[in-house]
C-alpha positions as CSV (number, residue, x, y, z in Angstrom):
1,X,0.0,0.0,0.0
2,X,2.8,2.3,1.0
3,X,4.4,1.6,-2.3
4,X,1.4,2.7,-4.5
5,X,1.6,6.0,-2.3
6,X,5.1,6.4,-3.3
7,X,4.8,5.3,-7.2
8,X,2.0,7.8,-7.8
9,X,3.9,10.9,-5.7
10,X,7.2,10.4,-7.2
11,X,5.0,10.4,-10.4
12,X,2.4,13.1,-10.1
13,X,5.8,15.6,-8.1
14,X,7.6,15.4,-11.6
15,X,5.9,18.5,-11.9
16,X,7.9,20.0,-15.2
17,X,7.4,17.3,-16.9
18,X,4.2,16.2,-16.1
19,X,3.0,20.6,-17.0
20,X,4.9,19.4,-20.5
21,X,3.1,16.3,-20.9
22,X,0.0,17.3,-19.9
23,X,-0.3,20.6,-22.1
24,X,1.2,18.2,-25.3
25,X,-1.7,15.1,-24.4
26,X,-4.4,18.1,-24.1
27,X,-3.5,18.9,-27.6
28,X,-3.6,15.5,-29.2
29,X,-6.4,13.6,-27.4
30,X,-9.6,14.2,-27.3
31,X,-10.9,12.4,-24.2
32,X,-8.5,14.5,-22.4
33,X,-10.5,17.0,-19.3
34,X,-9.2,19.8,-21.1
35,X,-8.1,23.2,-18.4
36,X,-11.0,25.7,-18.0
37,X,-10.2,29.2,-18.5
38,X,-7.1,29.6,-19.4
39,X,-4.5,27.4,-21.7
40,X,-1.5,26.5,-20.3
41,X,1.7,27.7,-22.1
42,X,4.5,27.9,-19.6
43,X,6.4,30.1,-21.8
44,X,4.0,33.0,-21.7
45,X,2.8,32.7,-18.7
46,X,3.8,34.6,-15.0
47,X,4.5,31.9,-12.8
48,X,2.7,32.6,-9.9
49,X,1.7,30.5,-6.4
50,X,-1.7,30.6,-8.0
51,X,-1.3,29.3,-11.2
52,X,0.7,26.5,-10.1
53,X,-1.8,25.6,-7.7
54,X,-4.6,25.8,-10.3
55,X,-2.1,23.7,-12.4
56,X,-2.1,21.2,-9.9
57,X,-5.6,20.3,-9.4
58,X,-6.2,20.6,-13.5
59,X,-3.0,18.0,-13.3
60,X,-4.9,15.2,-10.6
61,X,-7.9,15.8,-12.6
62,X,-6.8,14.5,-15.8
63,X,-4.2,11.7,-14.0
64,X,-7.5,10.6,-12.4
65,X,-9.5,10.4,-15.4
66,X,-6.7,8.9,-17.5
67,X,-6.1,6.3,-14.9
68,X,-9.6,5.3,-14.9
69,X,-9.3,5.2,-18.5
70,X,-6.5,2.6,-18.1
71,X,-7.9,0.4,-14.9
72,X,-11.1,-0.3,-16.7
73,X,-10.1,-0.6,-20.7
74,X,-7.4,-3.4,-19.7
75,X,-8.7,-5.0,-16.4
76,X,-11.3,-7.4,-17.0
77,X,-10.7,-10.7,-15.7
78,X,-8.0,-11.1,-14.2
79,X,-8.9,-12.8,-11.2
80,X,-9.6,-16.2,-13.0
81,X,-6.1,-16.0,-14.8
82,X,-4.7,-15.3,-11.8
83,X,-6.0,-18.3,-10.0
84,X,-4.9,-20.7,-12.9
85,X,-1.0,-20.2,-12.3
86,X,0.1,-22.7,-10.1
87,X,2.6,-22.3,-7.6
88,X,5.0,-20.4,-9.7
89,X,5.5,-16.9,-9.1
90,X,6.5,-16.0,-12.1
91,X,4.1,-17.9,-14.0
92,X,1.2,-16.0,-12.1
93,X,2.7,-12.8,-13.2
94,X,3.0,-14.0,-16.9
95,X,-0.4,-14.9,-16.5
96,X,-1.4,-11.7,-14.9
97,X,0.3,-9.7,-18.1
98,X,-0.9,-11.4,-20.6
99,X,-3.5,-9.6,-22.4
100,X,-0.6,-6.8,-22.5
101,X,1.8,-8.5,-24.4
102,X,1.5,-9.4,-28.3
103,X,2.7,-11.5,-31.0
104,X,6.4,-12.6,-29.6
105,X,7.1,-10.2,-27.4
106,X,7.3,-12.3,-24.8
107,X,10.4,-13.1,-25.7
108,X,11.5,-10.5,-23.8
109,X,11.0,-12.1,-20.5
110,X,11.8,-14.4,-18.1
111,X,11.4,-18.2,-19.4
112,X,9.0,-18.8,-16.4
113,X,7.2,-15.2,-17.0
114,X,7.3,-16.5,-20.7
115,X,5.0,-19.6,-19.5
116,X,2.7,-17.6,-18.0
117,X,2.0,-15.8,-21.0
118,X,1.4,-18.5,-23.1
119,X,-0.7,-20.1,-20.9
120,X,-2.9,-17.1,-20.5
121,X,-3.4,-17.4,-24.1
122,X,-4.0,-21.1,-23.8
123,X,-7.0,-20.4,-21.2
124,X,-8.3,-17.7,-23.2
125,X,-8.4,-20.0,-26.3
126,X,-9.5,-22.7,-24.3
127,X,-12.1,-20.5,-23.0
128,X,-13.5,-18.8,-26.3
129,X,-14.0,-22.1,-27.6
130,X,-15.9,-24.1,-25.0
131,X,-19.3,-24.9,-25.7
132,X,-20.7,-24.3,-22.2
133,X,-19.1,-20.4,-22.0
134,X,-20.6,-20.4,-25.3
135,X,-23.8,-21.4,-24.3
136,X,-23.2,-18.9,-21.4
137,X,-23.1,-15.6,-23.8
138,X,-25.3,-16.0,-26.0
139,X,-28.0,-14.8,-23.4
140,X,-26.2,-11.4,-23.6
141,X,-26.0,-11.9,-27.6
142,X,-29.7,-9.2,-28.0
143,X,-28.0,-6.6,-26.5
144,X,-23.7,-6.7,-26.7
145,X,-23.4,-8.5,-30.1
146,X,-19.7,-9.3,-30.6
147,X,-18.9,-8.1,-26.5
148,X,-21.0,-10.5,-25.2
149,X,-17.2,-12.5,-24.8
150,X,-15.7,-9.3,-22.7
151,X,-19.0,-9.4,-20.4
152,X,-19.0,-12.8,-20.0
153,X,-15.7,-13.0,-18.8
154,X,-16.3,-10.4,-16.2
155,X,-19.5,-12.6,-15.4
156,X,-17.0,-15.5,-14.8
157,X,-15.1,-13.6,-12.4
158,X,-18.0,-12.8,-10.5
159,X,-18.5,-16.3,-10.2
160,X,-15.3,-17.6,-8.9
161,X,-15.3,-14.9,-6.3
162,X,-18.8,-15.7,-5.2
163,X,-17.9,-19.6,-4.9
164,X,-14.4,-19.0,-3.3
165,X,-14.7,-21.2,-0.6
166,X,-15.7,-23.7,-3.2
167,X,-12.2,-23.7,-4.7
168,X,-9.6,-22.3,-2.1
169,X,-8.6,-22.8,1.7
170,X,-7.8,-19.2,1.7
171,X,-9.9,-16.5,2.0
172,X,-10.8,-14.3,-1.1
173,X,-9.2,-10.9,0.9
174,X,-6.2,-12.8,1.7
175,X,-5.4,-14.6,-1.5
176,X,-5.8,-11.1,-3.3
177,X,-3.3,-9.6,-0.6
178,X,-0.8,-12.1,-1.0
179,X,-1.1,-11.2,-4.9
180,X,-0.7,-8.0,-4.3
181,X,2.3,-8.8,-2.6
182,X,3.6,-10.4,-5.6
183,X,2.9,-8.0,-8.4
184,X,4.0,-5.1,-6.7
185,X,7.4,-6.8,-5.4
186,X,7.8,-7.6,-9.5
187,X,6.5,-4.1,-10.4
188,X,9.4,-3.1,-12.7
189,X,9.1,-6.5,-14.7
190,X,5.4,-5.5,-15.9
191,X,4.9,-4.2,-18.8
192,X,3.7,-0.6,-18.8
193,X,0.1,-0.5,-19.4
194,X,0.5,-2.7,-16.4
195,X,2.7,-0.5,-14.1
196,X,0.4,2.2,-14.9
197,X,-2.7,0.6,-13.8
198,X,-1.3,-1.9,-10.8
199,X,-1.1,0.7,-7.9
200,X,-4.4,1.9,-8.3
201,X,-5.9,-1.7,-9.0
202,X,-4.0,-2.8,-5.6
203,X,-5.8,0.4,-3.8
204,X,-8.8,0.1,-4.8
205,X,-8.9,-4.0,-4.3
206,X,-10.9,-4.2,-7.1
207,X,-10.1,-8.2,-7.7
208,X,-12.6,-8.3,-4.2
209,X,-15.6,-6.3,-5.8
210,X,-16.5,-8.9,-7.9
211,X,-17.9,-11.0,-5.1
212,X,-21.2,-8.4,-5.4
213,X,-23.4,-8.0,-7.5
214,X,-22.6,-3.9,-7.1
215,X,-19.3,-4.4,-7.9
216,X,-19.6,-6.3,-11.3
217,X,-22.4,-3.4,-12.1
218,X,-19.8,-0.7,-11.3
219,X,-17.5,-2.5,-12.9
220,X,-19.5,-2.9,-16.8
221,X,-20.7,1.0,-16.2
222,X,-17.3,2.5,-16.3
223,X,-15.8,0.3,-18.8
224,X,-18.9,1.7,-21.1
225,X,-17.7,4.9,-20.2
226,X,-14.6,4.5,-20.6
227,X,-14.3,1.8,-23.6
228,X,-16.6,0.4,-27.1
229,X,-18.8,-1.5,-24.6
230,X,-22.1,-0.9,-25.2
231,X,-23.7,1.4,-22.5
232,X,-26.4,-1.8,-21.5
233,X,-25.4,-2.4,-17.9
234,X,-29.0,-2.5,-16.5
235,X,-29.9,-4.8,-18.8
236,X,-27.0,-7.2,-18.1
237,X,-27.1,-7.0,-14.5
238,X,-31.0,-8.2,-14.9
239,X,-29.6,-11.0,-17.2
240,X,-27.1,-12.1,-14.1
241,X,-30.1,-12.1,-12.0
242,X,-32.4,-13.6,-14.0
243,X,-30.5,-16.1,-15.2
244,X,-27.8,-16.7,-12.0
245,X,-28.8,-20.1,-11.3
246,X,-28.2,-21.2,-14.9
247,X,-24.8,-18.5,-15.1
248,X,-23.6,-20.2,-11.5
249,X,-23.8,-24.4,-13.0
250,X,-22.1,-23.5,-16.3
251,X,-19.3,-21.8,-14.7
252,X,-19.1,-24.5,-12.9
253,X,-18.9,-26.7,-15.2
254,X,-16.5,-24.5,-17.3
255,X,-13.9,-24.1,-14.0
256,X,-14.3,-27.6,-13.3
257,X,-12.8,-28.3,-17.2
258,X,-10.7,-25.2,-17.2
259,X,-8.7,-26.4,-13.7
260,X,-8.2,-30.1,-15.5
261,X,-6.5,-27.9,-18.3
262,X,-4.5,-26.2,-16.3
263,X,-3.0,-29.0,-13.8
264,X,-2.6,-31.4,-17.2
265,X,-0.5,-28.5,-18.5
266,X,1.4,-27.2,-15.3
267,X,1.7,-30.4,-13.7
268,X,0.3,-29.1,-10.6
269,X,-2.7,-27.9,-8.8
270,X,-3.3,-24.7,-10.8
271,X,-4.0,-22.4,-7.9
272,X,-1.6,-19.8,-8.1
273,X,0.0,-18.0,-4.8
């Protein structure tokens, strides 16, 4: 926790640069707050107690908004992937970063953090092609079209962390501490769309939220906001309760498959931690 503190002052106190890159994003993208006003060109401007103060809260206004941006484009569900590691550290991590590294970049890391790559892609193949996750989103089909996959997966998620006790001997809030523990220890190996999301992720302890109901509709509402998703989130959380029996046996079935995957592949019980 102390260490997300740190990460985001040493980052938001690089105040020159981050004036610099904040006036060059404001000019390129358009989800950017942009400063109400004035514009902020350094060069012409009296620097003043004031400005720099108003330059500062324009500054955590957009890091907050951008960071948002980042947590809920990339984090779906990670708590699944995380799970399905095995004992191997370095594994989970490669599991954990695996959606944020393409083609053969992985290359680039460590031959167990390699592994956990590839098997992220293994699961996620595994998992697009099952028949009973299938079966699972085509009940979100009328509404999400081609993202009934993305929801579903968050759907999944909800599901392990509602049946935790089902599947581990350690409590959902400590499991996700321990991971935590591990991704933060192994911060500077992530890649960074990772680095920049992880502290705020770890803070917020948003692998826990999807236990509720609340959480998974918070959860779908700001990735709309934020992402393509289509802006349907009432509906969807009406499907998960309308359908949660049904939702509840197929993951079920799917994690009972999924796990058999996993241990035939790692050699091992696939819980990771």
């Amino acid at each position: 926790m102390h260490l997300c503190a740190i990460l985001f002052l040493k980052f938001a106190c690089s105040f020159h640069t981050i004036v610099i890159w904040f006036v060059n994003i404001t000019e390129r993208c358009s989800f950017v707050l942009r400063i109400k006003g004035f514009t902020i060109k350094l060069e012409h401007s009296i620097i003043t107690n004031e400005f720099l103060e108003h330059v500062k809260q324009q500054i955590f206004k957009f890091v907050f908004y951008w960071l948002k941006y980042y947590i809920y484009k990339f984090v779906m569900n990670f708590l699944a992937h995380l799970y399905l590691s095995g004992s191997n550290r370095h594994i989970q991590i490669g599991n954990f970063i695996g959606d944020h590294v393409k083609g053969r970049n992985h290359e680039k890391f460590s031959a167990d953090i390699q592994k956990g790559i590839l098997l992220h892609r293994k699961i996620d193949h595994y998992t697009d092609t099952h028949p009973i996750v299938k079966q699972s989103y085509r009940r979100l089909n009328k509404n999400y079209g081609r993202y009934s996959g993305i929801v579903m997966d968050v759907f999944y998620d909800h599901y392990l962390a509602k049946n935790w006790d089902l599947y581990s001997d350690v409590s959902l809030k400590n499991y996700v501490t321990k991971v935590h523990r591990v991704l933060m220890t192994n911060y500077f190996k992530l890649p960074n769309n990772v680095k920049r999301f992880l502290p705020f992720m770890v803070k917020s302890r948003r692998l826990e939220t999807y236990a509720t109901v609340n959480g998974i509709k918070r959860s779908l509402e700001i990735m709309s906001d934020y992402s393509s998703l289509p802006n349907e989130t009432d509906w969807a959380i009406q499907q998960l309760i309308d359908f949660d029996d049904e939702f509840d046996q197929e993951f079920k079935i799917f994690f009972s498959d999924v796990r058999a995957m996993v241990k035939e592949e790692l050699g091992e019980n696939p819980m990771g931690v």
